[in-house]
C-alpha positions as CSV (number, residue, x, y, z in Angstrom):
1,X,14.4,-20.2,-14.6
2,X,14.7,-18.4,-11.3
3,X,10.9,-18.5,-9.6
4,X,10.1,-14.9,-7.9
5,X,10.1,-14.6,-4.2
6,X,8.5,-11.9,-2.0
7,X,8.9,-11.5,1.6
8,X,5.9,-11.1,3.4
9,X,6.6,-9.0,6.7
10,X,3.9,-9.6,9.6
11,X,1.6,-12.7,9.5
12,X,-1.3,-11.3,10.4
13,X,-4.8,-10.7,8.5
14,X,-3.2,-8.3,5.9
15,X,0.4,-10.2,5.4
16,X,-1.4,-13.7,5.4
17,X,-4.2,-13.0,2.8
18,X,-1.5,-11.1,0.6
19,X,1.0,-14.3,0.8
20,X,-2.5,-16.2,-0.3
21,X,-3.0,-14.6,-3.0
22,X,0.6,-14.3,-4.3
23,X,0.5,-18.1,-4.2
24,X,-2.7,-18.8,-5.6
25,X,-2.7,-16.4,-8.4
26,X,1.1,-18.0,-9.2
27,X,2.7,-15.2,-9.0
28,X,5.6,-15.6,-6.4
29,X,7.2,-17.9,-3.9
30,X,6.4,-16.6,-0.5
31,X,8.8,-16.3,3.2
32,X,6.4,-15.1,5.6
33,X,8.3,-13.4,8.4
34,X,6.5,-12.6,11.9
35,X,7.8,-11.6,15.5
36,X,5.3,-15.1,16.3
37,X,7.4,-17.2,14.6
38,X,4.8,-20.2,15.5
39,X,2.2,-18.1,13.8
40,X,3.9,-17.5,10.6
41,X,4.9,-21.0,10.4
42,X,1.2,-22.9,10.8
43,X,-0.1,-20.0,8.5
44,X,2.6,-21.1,6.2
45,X,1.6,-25.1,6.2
46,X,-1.8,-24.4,6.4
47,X,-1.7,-22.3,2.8
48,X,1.0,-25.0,1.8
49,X,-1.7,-27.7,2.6
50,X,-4.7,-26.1,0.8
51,X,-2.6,-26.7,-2.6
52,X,-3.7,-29.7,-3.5
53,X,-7.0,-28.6,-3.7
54,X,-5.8,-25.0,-5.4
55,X,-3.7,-26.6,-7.5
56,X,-0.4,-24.4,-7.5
57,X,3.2,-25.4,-6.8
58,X,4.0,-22.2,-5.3
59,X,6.2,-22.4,-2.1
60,X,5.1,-20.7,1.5
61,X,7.7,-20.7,4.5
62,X,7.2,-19.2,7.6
63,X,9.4,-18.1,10.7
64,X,10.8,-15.5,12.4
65,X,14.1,-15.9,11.3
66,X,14.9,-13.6,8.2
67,X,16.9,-15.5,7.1
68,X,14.3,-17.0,4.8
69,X,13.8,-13.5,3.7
70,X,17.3,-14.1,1.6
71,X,17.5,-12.9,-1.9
72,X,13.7,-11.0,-2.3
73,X,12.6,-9.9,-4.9
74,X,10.0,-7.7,-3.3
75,X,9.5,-6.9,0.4
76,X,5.9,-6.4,1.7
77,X,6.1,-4.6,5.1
78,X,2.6,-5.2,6.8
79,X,3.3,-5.7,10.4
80,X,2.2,-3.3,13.1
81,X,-0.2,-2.5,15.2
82,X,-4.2,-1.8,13.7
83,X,-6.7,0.8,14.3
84,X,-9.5,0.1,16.7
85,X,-12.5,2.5,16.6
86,X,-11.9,5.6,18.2
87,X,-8.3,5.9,16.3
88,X,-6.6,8.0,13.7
89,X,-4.0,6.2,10.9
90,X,-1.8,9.3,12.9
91,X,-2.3,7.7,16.6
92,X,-0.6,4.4,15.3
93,X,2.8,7.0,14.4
94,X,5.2,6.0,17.3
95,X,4.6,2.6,18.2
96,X,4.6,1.0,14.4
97,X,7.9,3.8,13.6
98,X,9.9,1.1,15.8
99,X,8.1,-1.5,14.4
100,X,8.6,-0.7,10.6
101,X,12.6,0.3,11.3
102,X,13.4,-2.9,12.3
103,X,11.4,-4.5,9.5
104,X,13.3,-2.8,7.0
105,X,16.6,-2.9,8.8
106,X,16.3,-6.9,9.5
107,X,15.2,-7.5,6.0
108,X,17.8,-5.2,3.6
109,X,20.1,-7.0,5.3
110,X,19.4,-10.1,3.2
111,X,17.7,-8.6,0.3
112,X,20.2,-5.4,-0.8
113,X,18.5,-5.2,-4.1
114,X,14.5,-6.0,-3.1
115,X,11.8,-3.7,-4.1
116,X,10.3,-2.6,-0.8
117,X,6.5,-2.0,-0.4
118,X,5.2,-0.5,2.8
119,X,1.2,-1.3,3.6
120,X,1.6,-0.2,7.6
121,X,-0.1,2.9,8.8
122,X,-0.2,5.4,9.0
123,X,1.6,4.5,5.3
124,X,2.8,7.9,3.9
125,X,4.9,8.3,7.1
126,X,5.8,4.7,7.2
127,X,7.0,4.7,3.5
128,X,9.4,8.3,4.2
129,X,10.9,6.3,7.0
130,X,11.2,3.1,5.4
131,X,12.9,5.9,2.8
132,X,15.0,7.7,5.3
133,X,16.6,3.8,6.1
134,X,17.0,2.9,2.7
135,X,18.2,5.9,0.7
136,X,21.2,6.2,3.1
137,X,22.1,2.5,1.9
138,X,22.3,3.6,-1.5
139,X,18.7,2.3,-2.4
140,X,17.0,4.7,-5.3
141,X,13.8,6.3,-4.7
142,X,11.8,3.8,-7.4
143,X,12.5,0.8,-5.3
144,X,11.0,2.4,-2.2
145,X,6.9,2.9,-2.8
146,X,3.9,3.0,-0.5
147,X,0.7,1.2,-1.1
148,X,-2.4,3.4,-0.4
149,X,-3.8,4.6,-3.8
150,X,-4.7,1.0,-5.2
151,X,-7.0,0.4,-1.9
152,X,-8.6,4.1,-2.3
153,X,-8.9,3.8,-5.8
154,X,-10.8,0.7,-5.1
155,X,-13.4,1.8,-2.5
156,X,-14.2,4.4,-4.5
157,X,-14.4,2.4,-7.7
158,X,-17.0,0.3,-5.6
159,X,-19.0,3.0,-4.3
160,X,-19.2,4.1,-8.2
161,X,-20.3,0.5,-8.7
162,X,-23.2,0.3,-6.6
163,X,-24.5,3.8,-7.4
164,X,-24.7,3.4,-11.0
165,X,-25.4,-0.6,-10.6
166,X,-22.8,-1.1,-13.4
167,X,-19.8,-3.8,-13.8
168,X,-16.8,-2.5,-11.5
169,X,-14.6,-2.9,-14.7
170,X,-15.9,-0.3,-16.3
171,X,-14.5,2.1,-13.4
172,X,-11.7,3.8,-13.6
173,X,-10.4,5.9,-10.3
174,X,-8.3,8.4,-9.3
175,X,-7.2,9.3,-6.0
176,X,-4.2,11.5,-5.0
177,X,-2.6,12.6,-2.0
178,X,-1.8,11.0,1.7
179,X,-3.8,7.9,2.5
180,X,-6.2,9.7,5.3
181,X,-8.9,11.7,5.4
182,X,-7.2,15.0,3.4
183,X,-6.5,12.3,0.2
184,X,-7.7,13.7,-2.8
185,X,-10.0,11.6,-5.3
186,X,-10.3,13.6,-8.5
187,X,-14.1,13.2,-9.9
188,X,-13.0,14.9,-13.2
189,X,-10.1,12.3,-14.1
190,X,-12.8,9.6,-12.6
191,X,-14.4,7.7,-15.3
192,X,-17.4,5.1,-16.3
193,X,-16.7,3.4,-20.0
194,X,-14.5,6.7,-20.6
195,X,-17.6,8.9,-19.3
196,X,-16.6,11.3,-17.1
197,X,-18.3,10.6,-13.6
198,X,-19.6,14.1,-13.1
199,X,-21.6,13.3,-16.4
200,X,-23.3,10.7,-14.7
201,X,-23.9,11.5,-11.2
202,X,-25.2,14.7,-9.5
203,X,-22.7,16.6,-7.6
204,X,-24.0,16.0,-4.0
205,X,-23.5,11.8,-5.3
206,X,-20.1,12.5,-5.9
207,X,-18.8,14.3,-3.0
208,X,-21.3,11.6,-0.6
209,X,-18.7,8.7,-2.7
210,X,-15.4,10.9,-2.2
211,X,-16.3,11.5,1.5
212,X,-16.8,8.0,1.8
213,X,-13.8,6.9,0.2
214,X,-12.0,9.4,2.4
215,X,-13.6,7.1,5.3
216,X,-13.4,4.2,4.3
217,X,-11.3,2.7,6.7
218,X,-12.3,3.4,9.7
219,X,-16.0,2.6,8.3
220,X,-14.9,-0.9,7.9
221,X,-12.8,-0.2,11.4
222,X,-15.8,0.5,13.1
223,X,-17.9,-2.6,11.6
224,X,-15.4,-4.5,12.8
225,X,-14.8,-3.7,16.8
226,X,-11.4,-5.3,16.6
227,X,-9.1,-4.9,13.9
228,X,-9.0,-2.9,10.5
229,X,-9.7,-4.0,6.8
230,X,-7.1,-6.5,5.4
231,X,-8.7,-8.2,2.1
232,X,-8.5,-5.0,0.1
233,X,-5.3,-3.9,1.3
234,X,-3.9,-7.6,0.5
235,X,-5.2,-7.2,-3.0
236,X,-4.4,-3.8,-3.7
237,X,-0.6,-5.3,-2.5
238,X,-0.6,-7.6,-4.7
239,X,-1.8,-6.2,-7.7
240,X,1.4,-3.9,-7.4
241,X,3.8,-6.8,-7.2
242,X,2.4,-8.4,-10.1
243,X,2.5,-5.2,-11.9
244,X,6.3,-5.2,-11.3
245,X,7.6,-8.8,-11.0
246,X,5.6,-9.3,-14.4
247,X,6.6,-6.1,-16.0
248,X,3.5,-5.1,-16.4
249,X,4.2,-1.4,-16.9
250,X,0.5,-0.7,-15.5
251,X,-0.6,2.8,-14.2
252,X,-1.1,2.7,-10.9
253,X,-1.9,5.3,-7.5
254,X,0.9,4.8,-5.0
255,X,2.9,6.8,-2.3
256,X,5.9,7.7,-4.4
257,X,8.9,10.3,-3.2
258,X,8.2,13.4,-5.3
259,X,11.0,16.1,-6.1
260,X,9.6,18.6,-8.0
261,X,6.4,16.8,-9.5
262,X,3.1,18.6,-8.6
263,X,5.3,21.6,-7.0
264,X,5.5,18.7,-4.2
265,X,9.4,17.6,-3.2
266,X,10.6,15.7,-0.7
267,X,7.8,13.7,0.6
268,X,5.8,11.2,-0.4
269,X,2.1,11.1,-1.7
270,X,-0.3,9.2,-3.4
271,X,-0.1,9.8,-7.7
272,X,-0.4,7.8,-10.7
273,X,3.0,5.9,-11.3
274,X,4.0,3.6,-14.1
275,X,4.9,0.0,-12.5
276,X,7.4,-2.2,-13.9
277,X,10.5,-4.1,-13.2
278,X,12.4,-1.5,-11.8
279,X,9.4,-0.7,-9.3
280,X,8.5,2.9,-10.0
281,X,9.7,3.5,-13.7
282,X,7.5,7.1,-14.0
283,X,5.4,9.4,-12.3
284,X,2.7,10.4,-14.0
285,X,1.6,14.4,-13.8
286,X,-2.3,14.8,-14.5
287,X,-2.9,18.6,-15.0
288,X,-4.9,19.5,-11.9
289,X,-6.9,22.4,-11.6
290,X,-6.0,25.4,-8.9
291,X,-8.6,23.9,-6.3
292,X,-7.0,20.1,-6.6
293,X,-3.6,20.7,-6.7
294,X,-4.0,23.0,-3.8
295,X,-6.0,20.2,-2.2
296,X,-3.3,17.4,-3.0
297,X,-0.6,20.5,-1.8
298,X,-2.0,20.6,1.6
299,X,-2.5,16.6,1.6
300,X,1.6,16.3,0.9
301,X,2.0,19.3,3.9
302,X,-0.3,16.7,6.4
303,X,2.4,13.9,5.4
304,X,4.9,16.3,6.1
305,X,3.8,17.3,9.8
306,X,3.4,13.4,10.3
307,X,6.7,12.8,9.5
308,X,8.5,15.4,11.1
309,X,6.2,14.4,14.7
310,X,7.1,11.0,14.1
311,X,11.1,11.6,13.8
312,X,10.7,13.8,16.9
313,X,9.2,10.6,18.6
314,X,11.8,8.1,17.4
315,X,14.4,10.6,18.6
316,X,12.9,11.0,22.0
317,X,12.7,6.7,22.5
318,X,16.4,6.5,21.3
């Protein structure tokens, strides 16, 4: 039986931890791809030499050469440039546009029929361009998905966490929109053991945790110096590609193209999807109130601005 392979795309803190853990929770072969094709290749033999001890047979190669990339299954574009304090997602636009193109470009080219997942910022932008390659290849919108939701849907499942001092599994998120500070996390679809959160936490808690969650990168950003949070966006990555190289059919918040859904089309925003085999195999409509979907409404229109500056730039370096 054919083992599943995903192609890892930069080798850096968020593309190495996510070819870890696809490894070590047996879940795929990994070819980690990396401009530094030295650097993808010791990351590569260092995880292959730690599995001994981890006791896996999964396979990890490492180069710059795509060619390794041949026949994906799923395609996890991490590379680009990270935030330092002081930055916006939006202030990384131009520089990782040329960066994520020739991702995508190099790496269709030897997976035609991969799932692609985009994790570089600013993500909603990077996912409609990563779209804008694709679709004209012939690739469907369910095979082309941004991951944003899972991570924000995990902060603020945290923040729950350590407010109530209760077990993170009995926290159950929801976050919509754009993955920045206008995303949209929905208190009332937010649940504790099926209890509603704003039945168990005053109202100035809950928008402290949803501002918060709004922040949470750059908090960690700005702990940091140098560099931007990669452990939770490796996770959140692959918990998606579990979800569809195991079929999983799980309901999960990711940057999806919608036409039509939430009175949204044409752009692509954070909402609960159903993933599966085929990647994105439903989009799932909560029934918002006027204040949220007019919330997640001007979320999608941010997107939209971001991706209509950053064409402008790419047209202006051509």
């Amino acid at each position: 039986m054919k083992q599943a392979k995903v192609t890892v795309i930069g080798a850096g803190n968020v593309g190495a931890t996510a070819a870890q853990r696809l490894a070590e929770k047996n879940i795929a072969n990994v070819a980690l791809v990396d401009i530094m094709g030295g650097v993808a290749a010791g990351k590569a033999l260092d995880l292959m030499e730690a599995r001994p001890v981890e006791l896996h047979d999964r396979m990890i190669f490492g180069s710059d050469d795509y060619a390794i990339s041949k026949d994906s299954d799923v395609v996890l574009i991490t590379a680009g440039l990270a935030r330092k304090p002081g930055m916006s997602r939006d202030d990384l636009l131009a520089k990782n546009a040329q960066i994520v193109k020739g991702c995508v470009e190099s790496a269709y080219k030897y997976s035609p029929n991969a799932i692609f997942i985009v994790v570089s910022n600013p993500v909603d932008a990077m996912t409609q361009l990563t779209h804008q390659i694709l679709s004209a290849k012939g690739v469907p919108n369910n095979k082309i998905i941004g991951m944003a939701g899972v991570l924000d849907s995990s902060r603020m499942a945290f923040f729950i966490a350590e407010a109530l001092n209760v077990s993170i599994k009995n926290i159950q998120p929801c976050v919509l929109g754009g993955h920045g500070d206008d995303m949209v996390p929905v208190a009332r679809y937010t649940t504790v053991a099926g209890i509603p959160l704003p039945d168990l936490l005053p109202e100035a808690k809950i928008k402290e945790i949803i501002e918060r969650t709004q922040k949470g990168g750059i908090e960690i950003v700005n702990l940091l110096g140098t560099g931007s949070a990669f452990y939770a966006p490796a996770s959140s990555s692959v918990e998606m590609i579990d979800a569809i190289l195991n079929d999983k059919k799980q309901i999960l918040p990711c940057s999806c193209m919608l036409t039509g859904e939430y009175g949204i089309n044409g752009v692509y925003v954070g909402v609960p999807t159903k993933l599966g085999a085929n990647g994105i195999e439903q989009i799932m409509e909560l029934k918002l109130s006027d204040t949220e979907l007019k919330d997640l409404k001007a979320s999608a229109e941010s997107v939209k601005t971001n991706v209509a500056k950053m064409n402008e730039l790419m047209k202006a370096t051509v």
